[in-house]
N, C-alpha and C positions, 0 to 999 in steps of 0.2 A: 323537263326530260332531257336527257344526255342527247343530241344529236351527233351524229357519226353520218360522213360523207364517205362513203366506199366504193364510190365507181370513177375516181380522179386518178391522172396518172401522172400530173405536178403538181405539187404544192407550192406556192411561192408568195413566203413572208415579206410584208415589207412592200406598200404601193407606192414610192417615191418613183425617181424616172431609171433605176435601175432593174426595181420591180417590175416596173410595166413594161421597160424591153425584153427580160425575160419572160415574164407573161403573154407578150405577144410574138415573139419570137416562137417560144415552144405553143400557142394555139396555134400562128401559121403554120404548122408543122401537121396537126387533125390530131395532138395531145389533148386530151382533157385535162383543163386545168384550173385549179382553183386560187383565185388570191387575196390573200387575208390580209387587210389592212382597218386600224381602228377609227383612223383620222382621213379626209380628203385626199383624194389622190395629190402626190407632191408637198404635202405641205409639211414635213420635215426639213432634211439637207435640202432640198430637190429647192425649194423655195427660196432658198440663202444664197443658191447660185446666181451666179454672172448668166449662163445660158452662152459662155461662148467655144464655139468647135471648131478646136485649133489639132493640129499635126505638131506635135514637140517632141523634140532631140536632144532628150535629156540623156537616153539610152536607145541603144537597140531596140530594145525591149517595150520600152516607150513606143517608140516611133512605130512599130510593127501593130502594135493597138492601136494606136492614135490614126496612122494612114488609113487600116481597116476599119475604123469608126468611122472616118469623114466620108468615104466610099459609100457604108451602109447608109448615113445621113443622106447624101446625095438619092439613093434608093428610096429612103422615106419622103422625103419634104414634100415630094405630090401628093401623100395621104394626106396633111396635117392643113388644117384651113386658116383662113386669117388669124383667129386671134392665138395663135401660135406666134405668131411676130417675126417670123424668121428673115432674116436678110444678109444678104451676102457683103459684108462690109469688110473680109479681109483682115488680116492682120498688119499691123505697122510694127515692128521692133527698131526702136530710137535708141540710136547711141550718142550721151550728150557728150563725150570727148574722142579724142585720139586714141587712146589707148581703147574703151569698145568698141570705136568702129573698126578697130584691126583683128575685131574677135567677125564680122560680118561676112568677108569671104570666105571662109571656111563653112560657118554655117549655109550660107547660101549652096555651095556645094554640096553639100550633105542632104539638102533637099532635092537639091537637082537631080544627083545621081540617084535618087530613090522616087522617081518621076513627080516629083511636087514642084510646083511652077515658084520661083523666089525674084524677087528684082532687088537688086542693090539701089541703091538710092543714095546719092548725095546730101547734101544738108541744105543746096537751096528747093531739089527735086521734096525733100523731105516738108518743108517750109509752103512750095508748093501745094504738096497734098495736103496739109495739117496746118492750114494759117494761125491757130490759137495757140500751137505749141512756141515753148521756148526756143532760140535756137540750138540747132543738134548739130555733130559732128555729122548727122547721117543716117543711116538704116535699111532695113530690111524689111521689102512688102512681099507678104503668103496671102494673093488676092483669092483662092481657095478656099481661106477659112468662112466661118458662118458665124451666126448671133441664132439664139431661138427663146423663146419665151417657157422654160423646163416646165413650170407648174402645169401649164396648159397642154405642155406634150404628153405628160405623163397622165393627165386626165382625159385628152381626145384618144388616145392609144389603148387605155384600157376598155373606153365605152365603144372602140370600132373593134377591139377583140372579142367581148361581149358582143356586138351583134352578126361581125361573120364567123365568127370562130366555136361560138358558144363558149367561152369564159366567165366561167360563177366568181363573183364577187361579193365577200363575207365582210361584213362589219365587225372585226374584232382582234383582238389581241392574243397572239399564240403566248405562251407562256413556257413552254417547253415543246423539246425535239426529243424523243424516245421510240424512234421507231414511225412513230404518228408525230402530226402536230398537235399538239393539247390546246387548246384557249380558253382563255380565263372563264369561260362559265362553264368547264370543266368538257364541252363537245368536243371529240377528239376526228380528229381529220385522217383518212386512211390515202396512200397515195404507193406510187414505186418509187418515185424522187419527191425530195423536200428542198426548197431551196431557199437559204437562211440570205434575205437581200435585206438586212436591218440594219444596214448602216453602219452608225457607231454604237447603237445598243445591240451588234451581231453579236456581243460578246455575254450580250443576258442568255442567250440561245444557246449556242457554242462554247462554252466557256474557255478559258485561256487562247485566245487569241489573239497575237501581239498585234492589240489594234488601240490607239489611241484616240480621243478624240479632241479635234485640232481647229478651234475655235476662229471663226472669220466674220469681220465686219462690213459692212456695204452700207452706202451711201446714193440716197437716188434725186434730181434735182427735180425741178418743173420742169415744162418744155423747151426746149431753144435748140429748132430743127436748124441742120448744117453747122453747130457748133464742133462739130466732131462729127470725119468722114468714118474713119478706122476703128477698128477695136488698138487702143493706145499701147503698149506695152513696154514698159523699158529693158533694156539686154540685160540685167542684173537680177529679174524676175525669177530666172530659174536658179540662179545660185541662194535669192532669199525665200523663196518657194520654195526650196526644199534642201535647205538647212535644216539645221534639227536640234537648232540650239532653241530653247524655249520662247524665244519670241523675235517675230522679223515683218519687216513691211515691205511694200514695192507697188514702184505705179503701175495702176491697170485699169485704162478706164474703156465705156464703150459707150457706143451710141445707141439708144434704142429706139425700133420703130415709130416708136408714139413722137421721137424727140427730146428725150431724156436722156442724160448722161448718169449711168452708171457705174458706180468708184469705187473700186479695189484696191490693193488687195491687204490684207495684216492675217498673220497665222501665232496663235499660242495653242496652246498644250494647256487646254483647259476644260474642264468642262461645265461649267456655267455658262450660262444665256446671257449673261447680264451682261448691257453694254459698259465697254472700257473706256472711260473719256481718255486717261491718258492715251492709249493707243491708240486711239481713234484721232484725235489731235495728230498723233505721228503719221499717220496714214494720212490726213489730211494735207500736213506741211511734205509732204513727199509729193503730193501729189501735185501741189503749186511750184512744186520746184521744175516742173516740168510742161503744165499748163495754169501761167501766173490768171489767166482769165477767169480759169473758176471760183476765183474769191468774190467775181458776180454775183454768180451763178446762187439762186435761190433753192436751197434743198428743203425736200418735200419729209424724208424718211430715214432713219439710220435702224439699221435690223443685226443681226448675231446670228451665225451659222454654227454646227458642228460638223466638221466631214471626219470620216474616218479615214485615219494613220495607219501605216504600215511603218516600218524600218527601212524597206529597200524601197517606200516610196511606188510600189508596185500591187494594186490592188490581187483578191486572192478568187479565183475565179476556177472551179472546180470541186472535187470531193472532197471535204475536211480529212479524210484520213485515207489512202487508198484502199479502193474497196466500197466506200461507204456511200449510201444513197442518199447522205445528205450533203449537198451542193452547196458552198457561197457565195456569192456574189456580194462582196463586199470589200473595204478596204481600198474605194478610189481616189480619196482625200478630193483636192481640187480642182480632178478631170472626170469628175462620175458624170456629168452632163456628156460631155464629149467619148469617151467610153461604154456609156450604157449601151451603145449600138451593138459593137464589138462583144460585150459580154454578153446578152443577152444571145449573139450566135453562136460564142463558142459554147455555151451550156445548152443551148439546144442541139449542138450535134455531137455533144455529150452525149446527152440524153437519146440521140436517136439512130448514135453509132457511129457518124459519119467523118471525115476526115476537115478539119478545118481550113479555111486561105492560110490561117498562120500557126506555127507550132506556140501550142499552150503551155508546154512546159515552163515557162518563165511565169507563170502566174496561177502554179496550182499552188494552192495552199498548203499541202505538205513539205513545200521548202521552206517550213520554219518547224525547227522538232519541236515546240512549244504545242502546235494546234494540237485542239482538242477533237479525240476519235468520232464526235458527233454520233 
């Protein structure tokens, strides 16, 4: 028998950790709302992530999401119980020469002036905090940022929405947006808002939406607690983050609660699963060019991500076409951990009328005349 859900007032495709922000987000709000996922909360992109929540200056635009994520994060982290993993380890940006550490004061300022706390650091200061690193020209600590364990957010957030909120949770696969959501055993979902949160497959739902997806490998060791204080980052990360020439690497490593060091980062423009030894070899010798100690270090796990791409590098978060009741939340390529906070509140005061901390303009989806009218 056809099942049809008709007393819901969100719909929201897609349980990874962008999902469940927006799902929890619009329950804390007294929406009803339903979310349709066919696999484990997170275990898509949400799984392939680092899990690290950083504030970055890449843009405006950037930053003004990125500051209001960490905010929200900070509001969250007292819901979310141990095995969420979260700790406060800060960010390190290592410049190995002269020339990036003369790109530091600047950025340092750009944080300041937008009340994010930065410390410059010398290269013995640097050496200091990071005994296993090579030597550095220097760097830049953001002891603000966080680390969190994504899968596990995204799974304690939906099951605490579900139990104060009353949020229905559907096992299945939408297959089309018409109005309703359709899912593949043909029950159709009745709602006011739909919200298309599928990642890199938004574009099965949505069709033409300039979204790529933009393939990442990760590397995770045994334990070896106080091998690494910081989440690692070298200054060069965001010029090869978000490049956009079909394939680029850069070091990004963290620590995680358990005692695991976690190893970033490599991006192509692909979409297969299947791990890259070449690239992954590249990713690796980047990585010891920076900390020679990891050639140690015993790895447990090499895994494959897809995040979803945009052009401007700027996730699309609002009505596919104005006017339209169907929402995306998609499009945050390598910051959908640290953004899901952020998106998840601006579609909830979307949805509930209200005026947001920051103008969304710079991330509605119809500034691309490609999207599709949904």
């Amino acid at each position: 028998m056809v099942r049809t859900v008709r007393s819901c007032d969100v719909v929201v495709v897609g349980g990874g950790i962008v999902g469940a922000m927006v799902a929890w987000f619009a329950a804390r709000e007294g929406l009803r709302v339903v979310l349709v996922e066919p696999n484990a909360p997170g275990a898509g992109a949400t799984a392939t992530g680092m899990g690290h929540l950083v504030v970055m200056d890449d843009s405006d635009a950037q930053f003004a999401l990125t500051q209001l994520s960490l905010d929200l994060w900070s509001e969250l982290l007292p819901e979310l119980d141990a095995g969420c993993e979260w700790t406060s380890s800060g960010t390190l940006w290592v410049a190995r020469d002269d020339e990036e550490m003369g790109l530091v004061p600047a950025k340092a300022t750009f944080y300041r002036e937008r009340g994010v706390k930065a410390d410059v650091l010398s290269a013995r200061e640097v050496a200091d905090a990071e005994p296993n690193l090579a030597p550095m020209a220097g760097g830049l600590r953001v002891p603000g940022d966080r680390v969190v364990y994504p899968t596990n957010v995204a799974a304690r957030l939906i099951g605490l929405a579900q139990s104060r909120y009353g949020l229905q949770r559907l096992d299945g696969r939408v297959v089309a947006l018409d109005g309703t959501a359709t899912l593949e055993d043909g029950s159709r979902i009745e709602a006011g808002w739909i919200v298309n949160a599928a990642g890199a497959n938004a574009n099965d739902l949505s069709p033409g939406l300039p979204i790529k997806p933009r393939k990442g490998h990760l590397v995770i060791t045994d334990r070896y607690p106080e091998f690494l204080r910081h989440q690692v980052v070298e200054l060069g990360y965001l010029k090869s983050a978000h490049a956009m020439e079909q394939e680029s690497v850069a070091f990004n490593a963290q620590p995680r609660a358990t005692g695991q060091i976690l190893l970033g980062s490599s991006r192509q423009f692909a979409g297969d699963r299947a791990i890259d030894r070449a690239m992954l070899a590249r990713m690796v010798r980047r990585a010891l060019e920076y900390l020679p100690g990891f050639a140690r270090l015993s790895c447990l796990r090499t895994w494959v991500g897809l995040r979803a791409a945009t052009p401007d590098k700027l996730p699309m978060i609002g009505p596919a076409a104005p006017g339209s009741r169907v929402l995306l939340a998609t499009g945050h390529e390598g910051l959908g951990i640290t953004t899901s906070t952020a998106t998840g509140r601006l579609i909830a005061d979307l949805i509930v009328g209200r005026a947001s901390p920051i103008d969304p303009a710079p991330y509605l989806p119809h500034r691309f005349a490609e999207v599709a009218h949904g």
